[in-house]
Phi, psi and omega in degrees: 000324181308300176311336162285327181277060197204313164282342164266317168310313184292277264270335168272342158289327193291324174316335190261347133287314140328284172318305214284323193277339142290313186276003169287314176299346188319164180230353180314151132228120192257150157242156160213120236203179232210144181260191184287327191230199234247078135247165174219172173206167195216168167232149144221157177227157178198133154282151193222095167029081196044002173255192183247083184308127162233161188212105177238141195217157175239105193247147218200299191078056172189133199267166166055062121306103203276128188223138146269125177243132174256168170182110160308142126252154215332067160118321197282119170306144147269313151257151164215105197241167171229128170216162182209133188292121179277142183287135047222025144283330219011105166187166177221171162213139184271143191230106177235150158259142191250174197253143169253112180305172193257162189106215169229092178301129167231109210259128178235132196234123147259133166222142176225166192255113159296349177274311203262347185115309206298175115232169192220119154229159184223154190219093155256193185225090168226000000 
C-alpha cells in the first residue's frame, strides 16, 4: 500500500510537467498592449497550412463602436477592415489568413475609433 501512494505521487508531480512541456511547443504567438484611452488590444499569429493565422481584437467594454483597422506585414498593408464593437463584451476581431513571406514576418495591426480618437496597436512576430 506504501508503494503504491508513492507511485501516485510521483506520477502526479510529474504531470505538471508534462503539461507544461506541451504547451512551451505552441507555435502561437501572442502580444498584448495597452491603447491611447482605457480599451486594450491583443494580437496571435499562428501558422496555418502554410499562411499566417491572425487575430487581432480590440476591447472597448462599449457595444457599436465603429474602428477602422489596418494590418501590416513587414511594413506592406495588407489589411484594410471597418469593424464595430459587440455585444456582450463590446469588443472585436479581426481574423485573416496572410501570405507567410520568406523570413520572419513581422505583422502590425492598427485600429483607431474615428469618433473618439482613441487607437490600439499590437505587434508580433513569427
Amino acid at each position: 500500500m506504501k508503494r503504491a501512494l508513492v507511485t501516485l505521487a510521483a506520477g502526479a508531480m510529474l504531470a505538471p510537467s508534462v503539461s507544461g512541456t506541451a504547451e512551451a511547443r505552441s507555435t502561437d504567438v501572442r502580444a498584448t498592449t495597452a491603447c491611447t484611452r482605457a480599451s486594450t488590444s491583443k494580437i496571435k499569429l499562428a501558422p496555418d497550412s502554410g499562411r499566417i493565422e491572425t487575430e487581432f481584437e480590440v476591447d472597448q467594454n462599449r457595444v457599436g463602436r465603429r474602428w477602422n483597422v489596418t494590418i501590416s506585414d513587414n511594413g506592406v498593408v495588407v489589411v484594410r477592415a471597418t469593424a464595430t464593437t459587440t455585444a456582450p463584451s463590446g469588443s472585436f476581431t479581426v481574423r485573416r489568413l496572410l501570405a507567410n513571406r520568406a523570413g520572419t514576418d513581422h505583422i502590425a495591426a492598427r485600429a483607431t475609433n474615428p469618433a473618439t480618437g482613441e487607437s490600439c496597436t499590437a505587434r508580433a512576430s513569427i
